[in-house]
C-alpha positions in Angstrom: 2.8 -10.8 -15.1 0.6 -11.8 -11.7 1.4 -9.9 -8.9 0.6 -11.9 -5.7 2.1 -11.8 -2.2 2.9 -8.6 0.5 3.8 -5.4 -0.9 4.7 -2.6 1.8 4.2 0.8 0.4 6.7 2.9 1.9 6.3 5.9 4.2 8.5 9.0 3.3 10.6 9.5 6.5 11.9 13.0 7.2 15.0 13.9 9.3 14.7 16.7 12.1 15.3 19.2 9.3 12.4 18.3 7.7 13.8 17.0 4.2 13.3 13.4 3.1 15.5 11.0 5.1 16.6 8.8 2.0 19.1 6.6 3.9 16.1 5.8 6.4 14.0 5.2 3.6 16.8 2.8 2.4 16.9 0.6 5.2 13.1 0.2 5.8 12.8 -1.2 1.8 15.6 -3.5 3.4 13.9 -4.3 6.1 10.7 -5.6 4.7 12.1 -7.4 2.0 14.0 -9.0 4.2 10.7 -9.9 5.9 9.5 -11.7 3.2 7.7 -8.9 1.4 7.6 -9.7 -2.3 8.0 -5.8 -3.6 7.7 -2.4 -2.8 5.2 0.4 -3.0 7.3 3.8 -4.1 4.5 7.2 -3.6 1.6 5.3 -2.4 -1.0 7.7 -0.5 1.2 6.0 2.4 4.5 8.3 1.6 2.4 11.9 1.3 2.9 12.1 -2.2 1.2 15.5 -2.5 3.5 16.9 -0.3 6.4 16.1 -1.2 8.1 18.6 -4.2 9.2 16.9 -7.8 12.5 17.1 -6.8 11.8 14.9 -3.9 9.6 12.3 -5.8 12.1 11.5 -8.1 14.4 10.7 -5.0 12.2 8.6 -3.2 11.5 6.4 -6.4 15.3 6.9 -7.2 16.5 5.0 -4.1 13.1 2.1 -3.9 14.2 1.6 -7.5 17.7 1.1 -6.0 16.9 -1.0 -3.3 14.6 -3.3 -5.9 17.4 -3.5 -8.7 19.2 -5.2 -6.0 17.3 -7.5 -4.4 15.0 -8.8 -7.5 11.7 -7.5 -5.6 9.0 -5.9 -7.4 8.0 -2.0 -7.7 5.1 -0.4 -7.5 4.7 3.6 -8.3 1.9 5.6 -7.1 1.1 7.7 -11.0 -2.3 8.4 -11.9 -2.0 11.2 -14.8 -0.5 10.7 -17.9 2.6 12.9 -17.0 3.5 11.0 -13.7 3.1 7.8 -16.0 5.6 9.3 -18.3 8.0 9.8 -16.1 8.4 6.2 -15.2 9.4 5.4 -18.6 13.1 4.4 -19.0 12.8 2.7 -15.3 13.1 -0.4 -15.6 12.8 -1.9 -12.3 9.0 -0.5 -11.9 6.6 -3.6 -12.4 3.6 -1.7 -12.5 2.0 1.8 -11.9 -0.5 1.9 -8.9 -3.1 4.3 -10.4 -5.6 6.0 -8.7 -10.0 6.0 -9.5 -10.3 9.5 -10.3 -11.3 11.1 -6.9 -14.1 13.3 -6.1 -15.3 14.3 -9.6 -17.2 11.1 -9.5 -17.3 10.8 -13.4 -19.5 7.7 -13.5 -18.0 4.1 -14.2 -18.3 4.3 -18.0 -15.8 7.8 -17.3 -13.9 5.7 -15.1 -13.2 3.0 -17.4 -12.4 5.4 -20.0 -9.8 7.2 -18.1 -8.0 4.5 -17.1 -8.2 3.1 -20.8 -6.2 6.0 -21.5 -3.7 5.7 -19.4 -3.2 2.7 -20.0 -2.7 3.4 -23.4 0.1 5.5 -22.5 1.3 4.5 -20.1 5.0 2.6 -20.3 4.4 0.2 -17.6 0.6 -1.6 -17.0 -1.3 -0.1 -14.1 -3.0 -1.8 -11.3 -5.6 0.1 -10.1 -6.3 1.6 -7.0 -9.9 1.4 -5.5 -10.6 3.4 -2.9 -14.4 4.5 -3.0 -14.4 5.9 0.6 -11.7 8.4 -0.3 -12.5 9.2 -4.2 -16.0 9.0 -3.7 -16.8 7.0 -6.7 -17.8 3.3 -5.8 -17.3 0.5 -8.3 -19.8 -2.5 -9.2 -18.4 -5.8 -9.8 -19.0 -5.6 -13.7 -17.1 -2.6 -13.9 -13.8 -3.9 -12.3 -14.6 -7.3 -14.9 -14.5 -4.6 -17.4 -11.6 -2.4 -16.1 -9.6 -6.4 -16.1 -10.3 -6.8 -19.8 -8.6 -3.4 -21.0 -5.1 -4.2 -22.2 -2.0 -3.0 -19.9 -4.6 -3.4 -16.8 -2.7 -6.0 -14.4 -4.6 -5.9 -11.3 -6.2 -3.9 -8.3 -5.7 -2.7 -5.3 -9.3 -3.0 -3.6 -9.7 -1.1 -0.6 -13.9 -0.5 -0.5 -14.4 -0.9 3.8 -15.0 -4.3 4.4 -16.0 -7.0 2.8 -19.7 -7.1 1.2 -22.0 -8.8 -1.2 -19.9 -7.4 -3.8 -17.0 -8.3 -2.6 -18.1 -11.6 -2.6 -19.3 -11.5 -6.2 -16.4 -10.1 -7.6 -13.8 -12.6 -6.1 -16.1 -15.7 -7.2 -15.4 -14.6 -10.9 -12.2 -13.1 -11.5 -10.5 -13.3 -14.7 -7.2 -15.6 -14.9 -4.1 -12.9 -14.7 -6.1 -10.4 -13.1 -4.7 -9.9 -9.6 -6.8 -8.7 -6.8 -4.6 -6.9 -3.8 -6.7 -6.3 -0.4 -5.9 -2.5 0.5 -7.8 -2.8 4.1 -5.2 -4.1 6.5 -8.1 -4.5 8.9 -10.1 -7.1 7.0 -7.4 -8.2 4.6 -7.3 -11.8 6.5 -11.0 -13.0 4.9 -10.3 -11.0 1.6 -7.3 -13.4 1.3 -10.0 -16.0 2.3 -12.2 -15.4 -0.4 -9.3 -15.7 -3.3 -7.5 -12.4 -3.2 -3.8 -12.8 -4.3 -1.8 -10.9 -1.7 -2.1 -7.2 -0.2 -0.5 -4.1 -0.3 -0.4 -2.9 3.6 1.2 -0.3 5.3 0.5 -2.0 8.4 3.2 -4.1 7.3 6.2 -2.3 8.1 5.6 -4.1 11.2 5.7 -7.6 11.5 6.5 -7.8 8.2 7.4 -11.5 8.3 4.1 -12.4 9.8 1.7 -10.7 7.2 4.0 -12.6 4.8 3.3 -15.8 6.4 -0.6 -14.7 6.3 -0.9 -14.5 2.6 1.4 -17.8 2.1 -0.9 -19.5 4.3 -4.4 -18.4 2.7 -2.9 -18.7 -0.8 -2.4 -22.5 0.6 -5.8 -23.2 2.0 -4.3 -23.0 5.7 -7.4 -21.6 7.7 -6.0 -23.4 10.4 -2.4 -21.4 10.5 -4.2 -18.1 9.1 -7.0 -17.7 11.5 -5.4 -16.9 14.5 -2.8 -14.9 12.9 -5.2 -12.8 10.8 -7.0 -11.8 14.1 -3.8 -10.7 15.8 -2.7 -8.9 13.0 -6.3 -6.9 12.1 -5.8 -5.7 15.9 -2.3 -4.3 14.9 -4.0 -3.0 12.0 -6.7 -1.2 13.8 -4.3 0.5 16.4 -2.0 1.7 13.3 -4.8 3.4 11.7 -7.0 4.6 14.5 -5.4 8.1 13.4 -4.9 9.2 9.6 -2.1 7.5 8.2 0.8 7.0 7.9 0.9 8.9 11.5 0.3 6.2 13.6 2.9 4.0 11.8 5.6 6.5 11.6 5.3 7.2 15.4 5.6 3.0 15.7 8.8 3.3 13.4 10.5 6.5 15.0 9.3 4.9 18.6 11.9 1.6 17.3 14.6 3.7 16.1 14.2 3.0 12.6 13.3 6.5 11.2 15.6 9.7 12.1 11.5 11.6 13.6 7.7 10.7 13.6 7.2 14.2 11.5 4.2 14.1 9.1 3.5 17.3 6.8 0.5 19.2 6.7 -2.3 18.3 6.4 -1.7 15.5 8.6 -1.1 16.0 12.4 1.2 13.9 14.8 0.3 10.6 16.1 -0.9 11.2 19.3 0.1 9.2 22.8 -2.1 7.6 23.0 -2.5 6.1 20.0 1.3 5.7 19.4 1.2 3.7 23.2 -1.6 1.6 21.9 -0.1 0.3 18.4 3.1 0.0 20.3 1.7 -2.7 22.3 -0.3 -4.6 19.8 3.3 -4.5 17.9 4.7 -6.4 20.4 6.7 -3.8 21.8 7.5 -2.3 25.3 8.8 1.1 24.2 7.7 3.9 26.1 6.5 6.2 23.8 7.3 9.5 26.5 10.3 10.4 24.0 8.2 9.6 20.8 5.7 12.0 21.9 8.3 14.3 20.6 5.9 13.4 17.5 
């Protein structure tokens, strides 16, 4: 299995009564695949996993699972402990787990390689793992992700470290054959791609679906000339979604265009602001005042 292309993962939308909206959640897994996104992304850190209830989990993957059973895309599930893991077993429309570095216990890589190792040796799907060092606080060297793509039922990453760097660079000029590499920045995913990364998983992506699409077809071709341009227009987009935490700014965008039932967010994130909403609605391309979707 190599995972390349645009994978969307999914905000949770909530309805004015503040439960999960799962016939708006429906039609945006529609909507990007129709797009041209090659899968989905089902409890990413994108839906608020952590607060949503068990109950409400189980729903959310229940109707992405749906929507991928239908339409032949791939699925991605957020599951970084051995019982989330479990409870994807006897699913099988979920490609691959998306599992979290441990976060903030910063165990060392030889704890982080050894954690994973035994998830993966659980686990009833193979992982791709998510690195994130600016959120868990552990950073990885290129050696270690060499030796996190060695371990059996290890497909890929999702590499989100803030930019691109020396290691960066490293890492991509030696990457094992199978082992797919997934830009998580939005903002710099354009010279990731570049470099030899195999696609993206990008919340940004829920807009302008079809264009990020186009992005990754035309680096994966050695295209600069098509991807340039449309790389910087879409890092702007990028940049406006998450100049607030997300998936704020994006749900504003999406309740702003009629395609949620509300912008609402649970604690302990806060509303998209105006101004930021205004701002991401213009770099999308649209001219919707955002006076009623300050209702966010």
């Amino acid at each position: 299995m190599m995972l390349t292309g645009l994978y969307v993962p999914l905000v949770t939308p909530f309805d004015d009564k503040g439960e999960v909206a799962l016939t708006a959640l429906e039609a945006l897994a529609h909507d990007v695949l129709d797009g041209g996104a090659a899968g989905l992304v089902a409890l990413g850190t994108t839906a608020e996993p952590s607060s949503l209830s068990s109950g409400e989990r189980r729903a959310v993957v229940d109707v992405v699972a749906g929507v991928c059973r239908t339409r032949s895309a791939r699925l991605l599930v957020g599951a970084a402990t051995a019982e989330a893991l479990a409870a994807l077993r006897g699913r099988p429309e979920v490609t691959a787990a998306l599992t979290l570095v441990p976060p903030f216990v910063r165990p060392g890589e030889d704890g982080v390689i050894a954690y994973l190792t035994s998830l993966a040796a659980v686990s009833p799907v193979p992982l791709v793992v998510y690195h994130v060092p600016y959120r868990t606080g552990q950073r990885l060297s290129p050696g270690a992700v060499l030796r996190l793509a060695a371990l059996p039922g290890v497909a890929g990453m999702k590499y989100a470290v803030g930019g691109i760097d020396a290691d960066t660079v490293a890492l991509l000029a030696d990457l094992p054959p199978g082992f797919a590499l997934l830009g998580g920045d939005d903002v710099v995913v354009s010279p990731l791609l570049a470099l030899g990364a195999h696609g993206g998983v990008l919340a940004s992506a829920h807009l302008r679906t079809a264009e990020f699409a186009e992005l990754i077809d035309a680096w994966r071709a050695g295209d600069a000339v098509r991807a340039r341009p449309l790389g910087h227009r879409l890092a702007a987009l990028s940049a406006a979604l998450f100049a607030e935490p997300n998936p704020a700014v994006v749900k504003a965008v999406l309740h702003a265009q009629g395609r949620i039932p509300t912008p609402a967010v649970r604690l302990p994130l806060l509303p998209a602001s105006p101004g930021a909403l205004r701002s991401a609605l213009r770099h999308a391309g649209h001219d919707v005042e955002p006076v009623a979707a300050g209702r966010a």
